[in-house]
Each structure stands twice: as C-alpha cells, then as structure tokens.
N, CA and C atoms as a LAMMPS dump frame, in Angstrom:
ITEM: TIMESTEP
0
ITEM: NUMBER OF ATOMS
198
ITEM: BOX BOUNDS ff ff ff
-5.0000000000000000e+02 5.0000000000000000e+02
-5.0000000000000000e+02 5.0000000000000000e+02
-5.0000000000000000e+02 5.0000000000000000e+02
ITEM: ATOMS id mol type element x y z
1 1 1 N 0.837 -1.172 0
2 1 2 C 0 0 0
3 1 3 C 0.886 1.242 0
4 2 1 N 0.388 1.905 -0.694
5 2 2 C 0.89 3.466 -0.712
6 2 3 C 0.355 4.382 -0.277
7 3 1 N 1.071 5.243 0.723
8 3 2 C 0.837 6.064 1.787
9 3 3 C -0.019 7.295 0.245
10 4 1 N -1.174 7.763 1.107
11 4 2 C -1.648 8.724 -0.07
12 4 3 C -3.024 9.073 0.342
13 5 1 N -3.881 10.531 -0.364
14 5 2 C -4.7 10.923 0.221
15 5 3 C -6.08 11.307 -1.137
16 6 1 N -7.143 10.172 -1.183
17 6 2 C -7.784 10.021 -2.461
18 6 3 C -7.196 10.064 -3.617
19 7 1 N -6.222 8.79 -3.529
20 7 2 C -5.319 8.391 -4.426
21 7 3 C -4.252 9.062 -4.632
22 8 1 N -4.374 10.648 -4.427
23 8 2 C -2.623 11.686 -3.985
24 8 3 C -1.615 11.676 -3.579
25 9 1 N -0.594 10.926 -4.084
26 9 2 C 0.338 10.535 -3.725
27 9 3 C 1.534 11.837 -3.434
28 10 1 N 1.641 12.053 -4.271
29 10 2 C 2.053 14.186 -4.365
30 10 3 C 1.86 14.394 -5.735
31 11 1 N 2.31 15.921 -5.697
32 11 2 C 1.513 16.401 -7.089
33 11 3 C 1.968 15.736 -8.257
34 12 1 N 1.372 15.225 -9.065
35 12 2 C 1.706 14.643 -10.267
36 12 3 C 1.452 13.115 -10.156
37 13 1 N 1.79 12.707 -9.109
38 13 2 C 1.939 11.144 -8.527
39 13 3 C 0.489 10.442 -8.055
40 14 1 N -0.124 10.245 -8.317
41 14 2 C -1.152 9.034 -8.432
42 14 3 C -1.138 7.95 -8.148
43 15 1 N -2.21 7.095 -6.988
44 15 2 C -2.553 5.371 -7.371
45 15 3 C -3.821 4.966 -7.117
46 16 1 N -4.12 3.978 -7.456
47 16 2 C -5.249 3.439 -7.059
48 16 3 C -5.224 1.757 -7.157
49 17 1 N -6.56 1.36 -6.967
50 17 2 C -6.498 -0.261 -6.803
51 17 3 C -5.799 -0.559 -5.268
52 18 1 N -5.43 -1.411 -5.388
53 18 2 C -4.463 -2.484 -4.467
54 18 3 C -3.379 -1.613 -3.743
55 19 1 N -2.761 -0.962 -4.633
56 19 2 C -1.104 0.336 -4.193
57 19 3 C -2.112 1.271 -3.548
58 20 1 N -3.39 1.527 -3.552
59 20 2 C -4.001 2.733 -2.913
60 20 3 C -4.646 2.23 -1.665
61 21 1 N -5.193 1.231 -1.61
62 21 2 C -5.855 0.629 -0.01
63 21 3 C -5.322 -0.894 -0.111
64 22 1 N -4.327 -1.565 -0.319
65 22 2 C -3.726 -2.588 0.144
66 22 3 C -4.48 -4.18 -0.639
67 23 1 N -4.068 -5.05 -0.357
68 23 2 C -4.504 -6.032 -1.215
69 23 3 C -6.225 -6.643 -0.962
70 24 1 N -6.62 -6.061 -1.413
71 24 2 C -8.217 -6.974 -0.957
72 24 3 C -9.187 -6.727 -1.786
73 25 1 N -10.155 -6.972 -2.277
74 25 2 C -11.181 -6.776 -3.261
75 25 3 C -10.893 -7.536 -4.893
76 26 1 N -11.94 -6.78 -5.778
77 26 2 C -11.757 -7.155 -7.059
78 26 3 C -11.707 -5.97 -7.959
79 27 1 N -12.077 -6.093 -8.953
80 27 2 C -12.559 -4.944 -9.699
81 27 3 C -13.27 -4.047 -9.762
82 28 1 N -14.352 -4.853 -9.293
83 28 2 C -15.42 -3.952 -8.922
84 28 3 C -15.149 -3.021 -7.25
85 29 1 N -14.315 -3.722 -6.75
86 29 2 C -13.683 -2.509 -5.865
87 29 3 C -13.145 -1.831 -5.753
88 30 1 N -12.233 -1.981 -6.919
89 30 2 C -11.188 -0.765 -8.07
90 30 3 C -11.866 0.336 -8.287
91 31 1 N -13.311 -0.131 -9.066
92 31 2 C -13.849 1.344 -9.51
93 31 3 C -13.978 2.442 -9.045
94 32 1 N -14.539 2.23 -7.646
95 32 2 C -14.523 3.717 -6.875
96 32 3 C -13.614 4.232 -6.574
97 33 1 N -12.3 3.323 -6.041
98 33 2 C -10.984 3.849 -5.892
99 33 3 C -10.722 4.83 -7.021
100 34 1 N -10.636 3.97 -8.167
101 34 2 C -10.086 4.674 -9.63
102 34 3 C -10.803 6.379 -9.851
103 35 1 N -12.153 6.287 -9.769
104 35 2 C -12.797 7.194 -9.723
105 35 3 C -12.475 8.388 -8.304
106 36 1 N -12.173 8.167 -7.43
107 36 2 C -11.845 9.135 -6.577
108 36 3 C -10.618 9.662 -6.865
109 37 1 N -9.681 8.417 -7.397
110 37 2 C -8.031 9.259 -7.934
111 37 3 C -7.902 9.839 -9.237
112 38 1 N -9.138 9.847 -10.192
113 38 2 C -9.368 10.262 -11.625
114 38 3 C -9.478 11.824 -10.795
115 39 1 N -10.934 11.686 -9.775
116 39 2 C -11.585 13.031 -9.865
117 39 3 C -9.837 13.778 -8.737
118 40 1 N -9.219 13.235 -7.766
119 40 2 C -8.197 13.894 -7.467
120 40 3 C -7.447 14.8 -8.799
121 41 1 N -6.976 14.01 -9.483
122 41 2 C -6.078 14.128 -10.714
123 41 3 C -6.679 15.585 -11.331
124 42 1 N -7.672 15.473 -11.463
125 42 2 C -8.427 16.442 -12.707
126 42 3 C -8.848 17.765 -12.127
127 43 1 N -8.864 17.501 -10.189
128 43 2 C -8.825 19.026 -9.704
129 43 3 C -7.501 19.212 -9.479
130 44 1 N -6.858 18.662 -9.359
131 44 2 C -4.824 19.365 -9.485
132 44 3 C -5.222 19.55 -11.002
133 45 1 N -5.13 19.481 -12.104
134 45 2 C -4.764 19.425 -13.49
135 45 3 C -5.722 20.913 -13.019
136 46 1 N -7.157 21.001 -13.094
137 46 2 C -7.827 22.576 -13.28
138 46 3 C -7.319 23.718 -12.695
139 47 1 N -6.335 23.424 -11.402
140 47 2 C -5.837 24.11 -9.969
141 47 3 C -4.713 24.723 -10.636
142 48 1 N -3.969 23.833 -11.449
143 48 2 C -2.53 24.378 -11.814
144 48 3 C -1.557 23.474 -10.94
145 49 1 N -1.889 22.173 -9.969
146 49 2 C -0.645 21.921 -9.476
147 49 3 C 0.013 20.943 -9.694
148 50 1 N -0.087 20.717 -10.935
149 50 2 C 0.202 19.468 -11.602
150 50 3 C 1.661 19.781 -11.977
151 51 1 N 2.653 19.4 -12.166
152 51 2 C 4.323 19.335 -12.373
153 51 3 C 4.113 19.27 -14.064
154 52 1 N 5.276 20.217 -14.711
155 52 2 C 4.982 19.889 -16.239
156 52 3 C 5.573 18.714 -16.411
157 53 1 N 5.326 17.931 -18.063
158 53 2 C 5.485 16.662 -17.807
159 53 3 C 7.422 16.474 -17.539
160 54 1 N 8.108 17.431 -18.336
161 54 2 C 9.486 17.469 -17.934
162 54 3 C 10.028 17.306 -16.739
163 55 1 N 9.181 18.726 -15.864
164 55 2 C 9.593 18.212 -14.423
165 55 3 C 9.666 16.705 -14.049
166 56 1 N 8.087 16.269 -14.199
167 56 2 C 7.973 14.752 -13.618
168 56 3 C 9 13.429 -14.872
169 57 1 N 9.237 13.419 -15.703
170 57 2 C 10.316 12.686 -16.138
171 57 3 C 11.387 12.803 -15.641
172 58 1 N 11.919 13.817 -15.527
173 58 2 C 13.72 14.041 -14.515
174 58 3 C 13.359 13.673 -13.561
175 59 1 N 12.433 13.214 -12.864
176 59 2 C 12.39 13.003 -11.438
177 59 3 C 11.789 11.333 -11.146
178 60 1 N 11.644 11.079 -11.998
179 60 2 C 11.149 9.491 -12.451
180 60 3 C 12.008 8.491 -11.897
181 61 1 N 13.202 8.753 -12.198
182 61 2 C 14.283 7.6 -11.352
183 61 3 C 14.534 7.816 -9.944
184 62 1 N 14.735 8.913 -9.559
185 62 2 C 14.306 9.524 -7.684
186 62 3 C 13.189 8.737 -7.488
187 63 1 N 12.151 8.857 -7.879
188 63 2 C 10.918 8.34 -7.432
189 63 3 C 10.877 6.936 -7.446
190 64 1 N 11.712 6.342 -8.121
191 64 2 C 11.224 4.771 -8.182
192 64 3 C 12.329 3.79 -7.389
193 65 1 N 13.43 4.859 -7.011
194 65 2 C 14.302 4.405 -5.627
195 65 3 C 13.621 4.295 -4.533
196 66 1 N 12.511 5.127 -4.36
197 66 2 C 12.017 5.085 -3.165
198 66 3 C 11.533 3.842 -2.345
C-alpha cells in the first residue's frame, strides 16, 4: 500500500487499486478507488498543481528508488 490521500500521492503522482488501499477486493472494488483518484487528478490538473510533464520525467528515477 501506498501512503496517499484520495489516491494523492504528491503532485503529479497518483494510485489506485491495491497500491491505494492494500490487497483486498476485485474490480469492482477498483472502480470507486479509480474514480476518486481520476476526480483527485483532474482538480490538481484545473488548480494548476500538476508538475509539467518534464519536471515529472527528470524526477522518475528519484521516485522509483524510493
């Protein structure tokens, strides 16, 4: 599981499913997850606090040390 807040991992960074509330359910328990980290996503994207995509590529290998 990944530490995170309606799928918000930090700005730019996203999850859902299983990495967002831990191993349990099916698909159909995905959906709402997915849907709460879509609608996260799309008020950072309207807000402005979304990282351009450059930023978040240079920072892609930092992030996946973690």
């Amino acid at each position: 599981m990944v530490p995170n807040e309606k799928g918000r991992v930090e700005p730019g960074l996203y999850c859902a499913g299983w990495l967002k509330r831990g191993p349990s359910g099916i698909v159909g328990t995905n959906i709402p997850d997915a849907r709460e980290t879509v609608a996260a996503l799309l008020q950072d994207a309207e807000s402005g606090a979304l990282p351009n995509v450059g930023d978040s590529a240079d920072q892609l290998p930092s992030l996946l040390e973690r």
